[in-house]
NUMIZA-186511 format. One record per residue: residue in three letters; x negated, y, z of N, C-alpha, C, O, CB in turn; residue number from 0. Coordinates in steps of 0.02 Angstrom, whole numbers, plus 50000, padded with zeros to 5 digits. Each point is the difference from the previous one (the first is absolute). Last residue first. Glycine has a CB too. Example, Ala and Ser with C-alpha at 12.3 -4.5 7.8 and 13.67 -1.06 7.14 Angstrom:
REM NUMIZA-186511
["SER"; [49358; 49888; 50354]; [49958; 50059; 50003]; [50039; 50055; 50037]; [49975; 50055; 50008]; [49966; 49913; 49884]; 1]
["ALA"; [50044; 49746; 50104]; [50045; 50059; 50000]; [49955; 50060; 50000]; [49948; 49999; 50033]; [50147; 49942; 50029]; 0]
REM end
This chain:
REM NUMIZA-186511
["UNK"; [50363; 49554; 49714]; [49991; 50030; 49916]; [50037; 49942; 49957]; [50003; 50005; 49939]; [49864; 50062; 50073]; 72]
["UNK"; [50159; 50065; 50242]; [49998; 49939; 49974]; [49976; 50005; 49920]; [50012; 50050; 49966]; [50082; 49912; 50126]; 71]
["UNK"; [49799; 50200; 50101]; [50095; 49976; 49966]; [49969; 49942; 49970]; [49942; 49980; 49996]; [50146; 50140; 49959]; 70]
["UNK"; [49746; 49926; 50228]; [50025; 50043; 49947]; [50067; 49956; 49995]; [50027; 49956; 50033]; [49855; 50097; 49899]; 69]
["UNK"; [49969; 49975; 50299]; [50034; 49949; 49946]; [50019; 50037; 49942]; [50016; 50057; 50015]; [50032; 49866; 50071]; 68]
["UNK"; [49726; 50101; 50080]; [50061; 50008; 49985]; [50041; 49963; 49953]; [49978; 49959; 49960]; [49982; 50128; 50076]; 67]
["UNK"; [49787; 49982; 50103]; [50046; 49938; 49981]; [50072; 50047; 49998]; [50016; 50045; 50039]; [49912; 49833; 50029]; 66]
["UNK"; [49802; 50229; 49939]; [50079; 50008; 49998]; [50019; 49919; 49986]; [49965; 49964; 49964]; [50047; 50177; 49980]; 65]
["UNK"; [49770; 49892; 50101]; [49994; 50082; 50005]; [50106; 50010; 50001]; [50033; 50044; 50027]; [49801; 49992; 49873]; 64]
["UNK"; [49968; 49751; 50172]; [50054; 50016; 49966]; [49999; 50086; 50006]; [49968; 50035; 50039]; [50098; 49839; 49986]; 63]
["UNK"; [49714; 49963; 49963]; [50044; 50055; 50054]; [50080; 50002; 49944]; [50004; 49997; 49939]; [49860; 50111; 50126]; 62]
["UNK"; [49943; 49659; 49946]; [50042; 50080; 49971]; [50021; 50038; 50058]; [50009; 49985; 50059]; [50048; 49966; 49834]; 61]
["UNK"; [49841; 49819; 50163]; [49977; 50070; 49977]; [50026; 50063; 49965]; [49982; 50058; 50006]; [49954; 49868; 49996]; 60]
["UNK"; [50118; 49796; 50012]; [49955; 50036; 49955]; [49960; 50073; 50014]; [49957; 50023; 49963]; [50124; 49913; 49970]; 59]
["UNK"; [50137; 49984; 50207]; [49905; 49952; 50008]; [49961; 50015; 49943]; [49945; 50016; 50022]; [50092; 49867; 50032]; 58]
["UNK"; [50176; 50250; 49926]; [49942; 50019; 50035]; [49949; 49958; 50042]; [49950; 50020; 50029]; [50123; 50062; 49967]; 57]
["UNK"; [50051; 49840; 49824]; [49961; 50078; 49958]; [49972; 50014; 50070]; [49939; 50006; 50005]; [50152; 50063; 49882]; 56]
["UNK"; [50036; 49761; 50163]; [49948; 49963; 49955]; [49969; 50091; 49962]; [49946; 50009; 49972]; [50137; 49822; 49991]; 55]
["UNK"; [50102; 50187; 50178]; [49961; 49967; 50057]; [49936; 49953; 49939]; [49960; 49962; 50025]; [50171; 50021; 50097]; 54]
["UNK"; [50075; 50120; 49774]; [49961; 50058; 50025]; [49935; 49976; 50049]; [49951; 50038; 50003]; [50167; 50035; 49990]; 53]
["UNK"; [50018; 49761; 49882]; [49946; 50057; 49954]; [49965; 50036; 50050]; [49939; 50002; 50007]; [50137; 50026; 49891]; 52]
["UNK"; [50111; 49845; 50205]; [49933; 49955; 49973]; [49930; 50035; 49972]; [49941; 49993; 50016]; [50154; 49928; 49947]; 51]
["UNK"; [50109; 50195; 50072]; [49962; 50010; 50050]; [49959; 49973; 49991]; [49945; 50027; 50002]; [50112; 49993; 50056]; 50]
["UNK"; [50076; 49973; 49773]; [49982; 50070; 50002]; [49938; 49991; 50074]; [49943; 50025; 50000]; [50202; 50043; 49940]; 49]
["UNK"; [50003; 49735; 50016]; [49950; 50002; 49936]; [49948; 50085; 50014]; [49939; 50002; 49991]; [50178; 49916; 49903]; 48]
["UNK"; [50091; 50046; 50231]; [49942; 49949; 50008]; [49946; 49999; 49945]; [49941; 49998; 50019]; [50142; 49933; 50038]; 47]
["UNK"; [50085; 50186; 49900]; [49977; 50047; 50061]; [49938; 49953; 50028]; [49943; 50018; 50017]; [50188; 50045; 50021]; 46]
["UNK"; [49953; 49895; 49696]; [50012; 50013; 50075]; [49981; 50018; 50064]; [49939; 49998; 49995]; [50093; 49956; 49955]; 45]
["UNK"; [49894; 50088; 49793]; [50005; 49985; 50036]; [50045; 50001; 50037]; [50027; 50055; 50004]; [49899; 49952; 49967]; 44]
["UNK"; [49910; 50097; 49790]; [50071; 49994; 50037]; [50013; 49928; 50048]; [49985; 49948; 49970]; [50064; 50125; 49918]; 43]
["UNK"; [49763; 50163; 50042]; [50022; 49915; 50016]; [50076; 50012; 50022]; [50035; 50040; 50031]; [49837; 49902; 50024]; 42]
["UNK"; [49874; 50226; 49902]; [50091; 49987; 49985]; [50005; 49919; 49979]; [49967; 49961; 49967]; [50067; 50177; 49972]; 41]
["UNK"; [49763; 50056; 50160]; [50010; 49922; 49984]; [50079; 49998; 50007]; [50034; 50016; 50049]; [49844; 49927; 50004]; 40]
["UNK"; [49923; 50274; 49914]; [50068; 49971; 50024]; [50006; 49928; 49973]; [49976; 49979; 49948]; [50083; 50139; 50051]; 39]
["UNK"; [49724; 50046; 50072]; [50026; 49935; 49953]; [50070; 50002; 50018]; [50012; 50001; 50061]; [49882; 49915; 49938]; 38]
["UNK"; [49888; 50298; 49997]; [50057; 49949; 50064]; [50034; 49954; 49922]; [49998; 50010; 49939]; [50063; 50110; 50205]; 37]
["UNK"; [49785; 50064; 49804]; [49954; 49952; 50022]; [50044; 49940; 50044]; [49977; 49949; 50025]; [49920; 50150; 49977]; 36]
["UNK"; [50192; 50104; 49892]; [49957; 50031; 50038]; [49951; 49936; 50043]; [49970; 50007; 50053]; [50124; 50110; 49953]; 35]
["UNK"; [50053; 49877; 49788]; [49928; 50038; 49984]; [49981; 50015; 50062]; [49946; 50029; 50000]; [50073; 50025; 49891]; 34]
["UNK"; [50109; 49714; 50089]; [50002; 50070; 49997]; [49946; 50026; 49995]; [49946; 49972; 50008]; [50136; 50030; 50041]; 33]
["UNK"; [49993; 49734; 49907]; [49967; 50037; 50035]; [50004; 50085; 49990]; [49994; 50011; 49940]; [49941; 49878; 50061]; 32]
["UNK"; [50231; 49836; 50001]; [49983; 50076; 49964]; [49944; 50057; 50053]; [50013; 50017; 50057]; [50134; 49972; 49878]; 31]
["UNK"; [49960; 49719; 50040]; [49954; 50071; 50028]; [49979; 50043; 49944]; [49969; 49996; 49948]; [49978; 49943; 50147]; 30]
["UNK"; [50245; 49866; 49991]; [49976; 50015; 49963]; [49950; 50054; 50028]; [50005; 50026; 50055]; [50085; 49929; 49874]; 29]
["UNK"; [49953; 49816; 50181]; [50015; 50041; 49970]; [49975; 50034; 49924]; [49966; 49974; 49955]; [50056; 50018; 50163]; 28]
["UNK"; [50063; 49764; 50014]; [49989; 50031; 49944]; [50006; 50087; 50009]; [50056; 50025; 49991]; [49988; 49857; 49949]; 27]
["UNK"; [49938; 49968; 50279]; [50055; 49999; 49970]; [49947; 50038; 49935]; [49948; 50029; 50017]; [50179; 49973; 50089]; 26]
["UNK"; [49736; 49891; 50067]; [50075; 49971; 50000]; [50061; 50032; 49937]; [50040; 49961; 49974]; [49930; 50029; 50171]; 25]
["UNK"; [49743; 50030; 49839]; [50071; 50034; 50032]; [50056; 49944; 50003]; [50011; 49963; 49952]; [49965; 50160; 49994]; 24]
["UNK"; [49801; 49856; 49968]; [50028; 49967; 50050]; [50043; 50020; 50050]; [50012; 49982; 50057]; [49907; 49976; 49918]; 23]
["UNK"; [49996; 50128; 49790]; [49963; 49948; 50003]; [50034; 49928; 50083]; [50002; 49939; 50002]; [49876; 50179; 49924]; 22]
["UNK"; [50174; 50142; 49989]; [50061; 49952; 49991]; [49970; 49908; 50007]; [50036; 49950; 50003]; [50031; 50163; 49899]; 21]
["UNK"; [49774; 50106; 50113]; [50094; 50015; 50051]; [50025; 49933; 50001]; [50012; 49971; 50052]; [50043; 50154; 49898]; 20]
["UNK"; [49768; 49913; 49891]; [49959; 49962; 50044]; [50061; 49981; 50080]; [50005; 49955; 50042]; [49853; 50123; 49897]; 19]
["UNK"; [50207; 50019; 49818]; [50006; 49926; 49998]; [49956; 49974; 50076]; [50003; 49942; 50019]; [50001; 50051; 49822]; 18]
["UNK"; [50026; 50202; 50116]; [50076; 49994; 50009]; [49966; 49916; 49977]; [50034; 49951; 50014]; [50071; 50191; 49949]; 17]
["UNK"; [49740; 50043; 50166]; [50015; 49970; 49920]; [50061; 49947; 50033]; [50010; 49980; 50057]; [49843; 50022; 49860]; 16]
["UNK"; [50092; 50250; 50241]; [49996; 49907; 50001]; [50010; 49991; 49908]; [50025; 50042; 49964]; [50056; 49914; 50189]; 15]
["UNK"; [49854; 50272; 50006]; [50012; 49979; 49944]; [50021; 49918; 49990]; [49947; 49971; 49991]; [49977; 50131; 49987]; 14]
["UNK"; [50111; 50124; 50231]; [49958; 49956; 49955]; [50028; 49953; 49944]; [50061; 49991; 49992]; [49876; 50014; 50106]; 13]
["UNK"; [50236; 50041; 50112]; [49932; 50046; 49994]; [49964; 49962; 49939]; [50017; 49943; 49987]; [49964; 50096; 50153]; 12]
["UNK"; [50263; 49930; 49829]; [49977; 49963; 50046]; [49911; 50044; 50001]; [49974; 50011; 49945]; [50125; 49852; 50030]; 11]
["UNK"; [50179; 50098; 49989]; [49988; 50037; 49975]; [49918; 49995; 50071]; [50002; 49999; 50062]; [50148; 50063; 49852]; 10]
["UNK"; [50107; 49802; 49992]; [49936; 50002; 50029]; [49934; 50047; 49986]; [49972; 49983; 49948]; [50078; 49912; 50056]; 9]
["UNK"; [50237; 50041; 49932]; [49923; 50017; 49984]; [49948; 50021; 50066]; [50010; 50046; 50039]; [50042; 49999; 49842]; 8]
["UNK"; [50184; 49775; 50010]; [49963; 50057; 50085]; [49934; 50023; 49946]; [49970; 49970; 49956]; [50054; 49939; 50209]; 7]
["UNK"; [50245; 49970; 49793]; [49947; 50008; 49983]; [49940; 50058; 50032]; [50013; 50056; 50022]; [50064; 49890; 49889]; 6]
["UNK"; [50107; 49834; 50141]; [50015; 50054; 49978]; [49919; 50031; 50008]; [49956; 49976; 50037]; [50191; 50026; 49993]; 5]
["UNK"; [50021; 49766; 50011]; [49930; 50041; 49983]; [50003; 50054; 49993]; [50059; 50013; 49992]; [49905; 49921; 49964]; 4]
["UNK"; [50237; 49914; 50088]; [49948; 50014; 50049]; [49939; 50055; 49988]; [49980; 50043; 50040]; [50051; 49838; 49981]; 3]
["UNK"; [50116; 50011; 49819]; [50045; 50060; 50037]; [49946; 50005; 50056]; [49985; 50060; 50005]; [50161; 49913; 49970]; 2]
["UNK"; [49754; 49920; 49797]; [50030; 49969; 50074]; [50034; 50065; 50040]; [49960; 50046; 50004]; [49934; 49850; 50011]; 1]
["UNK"; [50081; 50047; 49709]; [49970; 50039; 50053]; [50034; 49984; 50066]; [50061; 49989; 50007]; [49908; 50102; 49912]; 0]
REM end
């Protein structure tokens, strides 16, 4: 594991499929959808890698609802 990365969730309006997310994302996420209809996307990354993401979810259109970093796992 690279000392650089560390791990973010992304927490995002509406529904996305985890294989249509990851089709030409820059970094591998994961997606989990909730009962109130919102997606969290968890990834692990560098800060460069995090912004790359964030500027490709919002040329796609998403709304973000939360970015944050969790602990390490």
């Amino acid at each position: 594991m690279n000392i650089d990365t560390c791990a973010y969730q992304i927490d995002i309006r509406g529904q996305v499929a985890e294989n249509e997310i990851n089709t030409l994302s820059p970094v591998r996420l994961s997606v989990d959808q909730n009962f109130l209809g919102d997606t969290r996307l968890t990834l692990r990354t560098d800060q460069s890698g995090l912004l790359g993401l964030l500027r490709y979810l919002h040329g796609i259109g998403l709304v973000f609802l939360t970015v944050k970093r969790i602990e390490n796992r």
